[in-house]
Phi, psi and omega in degrees: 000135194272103166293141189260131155250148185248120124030359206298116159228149195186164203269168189221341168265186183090235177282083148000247186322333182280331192289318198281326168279346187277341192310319187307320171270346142343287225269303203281335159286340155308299178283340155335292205259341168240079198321322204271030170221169189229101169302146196219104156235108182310334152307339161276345173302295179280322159305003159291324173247347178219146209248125179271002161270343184272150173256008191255326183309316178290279168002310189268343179303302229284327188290345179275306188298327177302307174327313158321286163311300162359309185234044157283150141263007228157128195228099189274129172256144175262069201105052175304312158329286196254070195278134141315141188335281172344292197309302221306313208254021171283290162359292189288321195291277221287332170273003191268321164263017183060039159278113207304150175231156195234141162297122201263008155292352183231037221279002191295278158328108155318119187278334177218094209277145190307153168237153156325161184294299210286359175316309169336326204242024182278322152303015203301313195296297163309358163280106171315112171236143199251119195271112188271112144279185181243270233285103182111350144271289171293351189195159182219172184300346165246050149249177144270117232277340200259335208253315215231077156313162174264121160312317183290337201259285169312329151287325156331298215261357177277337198289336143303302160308333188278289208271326178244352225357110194275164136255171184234150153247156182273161172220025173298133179289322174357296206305323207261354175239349157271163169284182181266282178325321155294332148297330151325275177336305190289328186269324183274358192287332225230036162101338188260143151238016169325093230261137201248082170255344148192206214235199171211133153326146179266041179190167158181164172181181145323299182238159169335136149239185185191143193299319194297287201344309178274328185102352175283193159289189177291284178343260227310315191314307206281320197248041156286159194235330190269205180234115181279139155290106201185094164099331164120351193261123163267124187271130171242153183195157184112181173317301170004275175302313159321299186266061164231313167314296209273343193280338187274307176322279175308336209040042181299144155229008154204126214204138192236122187251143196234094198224120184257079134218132179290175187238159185292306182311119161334273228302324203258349158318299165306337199248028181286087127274134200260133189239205171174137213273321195258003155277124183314326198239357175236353207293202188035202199271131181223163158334310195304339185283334180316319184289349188260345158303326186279334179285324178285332171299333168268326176333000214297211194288320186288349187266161206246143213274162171260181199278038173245323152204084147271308180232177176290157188245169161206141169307137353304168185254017164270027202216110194234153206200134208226134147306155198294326192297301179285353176292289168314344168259344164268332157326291204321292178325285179298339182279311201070044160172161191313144158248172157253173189208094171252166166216147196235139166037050200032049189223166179235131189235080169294129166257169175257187186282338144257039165109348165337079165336115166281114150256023176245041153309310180297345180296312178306310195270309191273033184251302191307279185320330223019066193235169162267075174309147164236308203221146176249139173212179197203159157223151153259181144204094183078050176057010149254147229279142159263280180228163163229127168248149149293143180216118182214173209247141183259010177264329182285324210300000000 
């Protein structure tokens, strides 16, 4: 019979010796009274060599212990009322990975009964998210690409997770020779705990695209970046399309993509840190990179861009006016994904890409600007679309 292991967590600062005696009796009324689990507490571990008074020391305890859970079945909390920091971020860890946890004075009951992984991802619009490449992030050109992650890179992102909790999505070609589980698998063997809830398509566009289709090899399909033309119909495939599909799919509005080859797209450019694959000795995700991941993760939708430059201003300065091309590129900038731009009866009737009708634009736009739109008018000529003018009240900025 395959024994389960549990977990103990329970605090350890504050009275140092009294607390490391009681994890003792934790753990030996465990293996007492349920023969068929093996209590596991890392704090009686790691205060054998690291001092929980030093904080770089502590730190390294607690990053041990996460390491630990990984491979529990169960997680008892000890003091579940009142966790101490430390429990809190045990805690957080086992529910983000669907480890069941038990009050452990009461162990008859799960305190957070399992869901599929993918349950995770239903607050995804308020969540901070890092769309993960691999190859030129997690490694650079002197690792071994299948074997050898950068530790400083797997650290960045748990320390995002800790300090903003992030989820990662993969955004990886990886993706097309691994299972997603085995990609899990591979990023916590190799230190992160950061919670991995899914993937990105491998394609999206307007219509089905398919590798046969263009006639190209697998290279050419997977790491095209742009939007192919054929036929008068525009395709985008590659990441590209992909994480513009999943951020729409979802409504992400704060989201970081971690890539060394740039994108095509304005939006995800902007929201782009770019890395790189071929220096030996600096490549992949370095520390240096965290302030500028945290400026686009606070950068969102909501912040205010200043308006001189996005458009041209024209007198009155409550009136502002866009060719269709700049009208539409600043959408983009606010949606975080492509819109259309028609007109019905002299009205502008914008869609999302897939066909959907936007009613919140002005809402939208004047979240983006942080200005008050009041009013949208459009001209035409023979229904093609011309000027959009803007009208917004100048009391608010």
């Amino acid at each position: 019979m395959k024994q389960r292991i549990i977990y103990v967590c329970s605090p350890l600062r504050g009275d140092i010796e009294q607390n490391l005696k009681n994890a003792r009796i934790y753990c030996r009324n465990i293996a007492k009274e349920y023969p068929d689990t093996i209590p596991l507490a890392p704090h009686l571990y790691c205060t054998q060599f690291l001092d929980d008074n030093h904080a770089d020391e502590r730190e390294l305890g607690i990053a041990y212990g996460m390491q630990f859970l990984t491979i529990c079945d169960e997680l008892w909390a000890f003091g579940l009322d009142c966790p101490s920091e430390g429990m809190k971020k045990e805690i957080r860890y086992a529910k983000d990975h669907n480890i069941p946890i038990r009050n452990g004075f009461h162990p008859d009951k799960i305190v957070n009964p399992i869901t599929d992984s993918k349950d995770l991802t239903h607050r995804m619009t308020d969540t901070p998210i890092v769309f993960l490449d691999f190859d030129g992030v997690l490694n650079h050109a002197g690792c071994d690409p299948e074997t050898n992650f950068l530790p400083e890179a797997i650290s960045v992102l748990n320390r995002l997770y800790d300090e903003h909790d992030i989820r990662i999505v993969l955004s990886t070609s990886w993706t097309h020779s691994y299972l997603f589980t085995e990609l899990q698998a591979l990023l916590k063997a190799h230190g992160l705990y950061a919670p991995v809830i899914d993937k990105i398509p491998e394609y999206a566009g307007p219509y089905p695209v398919t590798q046969q289709y263009f006639h190209m090899s697998e290279t050419e399909f997977y790491e095209n970046r742009s939007t192919l033309e054929i036929n008068g119909r525009h395709y985008q495939i590659g990441q590209d399309a992909g994480i513009l599909h999943y951020i729409q799919r979802h409504d992400i509005k704060h989201y970081v993509i971690l890539d060394d080859l740039p994108f095509s797209d304005p939006t995800l450019k902007a929201h782009t840190v770019q890395t790189c694959w071929h220096d030996t000795k600096h490549g992949g995700l370095r520390e240096h990179h965290y302030p500028e991941i945290l400026k686009i993760l606070n950068n969102k939708r909501t912040s205010k861009r200043p308006v001189h430059e996005i458009f041209q201003k024209h007198q009155p300065v409550t009136s502002l006016t866009f060719t269709p091309e700049a009208f539409q590129e600043l959408c983009t900038d606010a949606f975080h994904y492509p819109i259309t731009l028609y007109i019905e009866d002299g009205t502008l009737k914008p869609t999302k890409p897939d066909g959907t009708p936007i009613t919140d634009l002005k809402e939208r736009l004047t979240d983006y600007l942080g200005i008050q739109i009041t009013s949208l008018h459009v001209e035409d000529d023979a229904k093609t679309l011309t000027t959009i003018w803007l009208s917004y009240d100048d009391t608010t900025e």
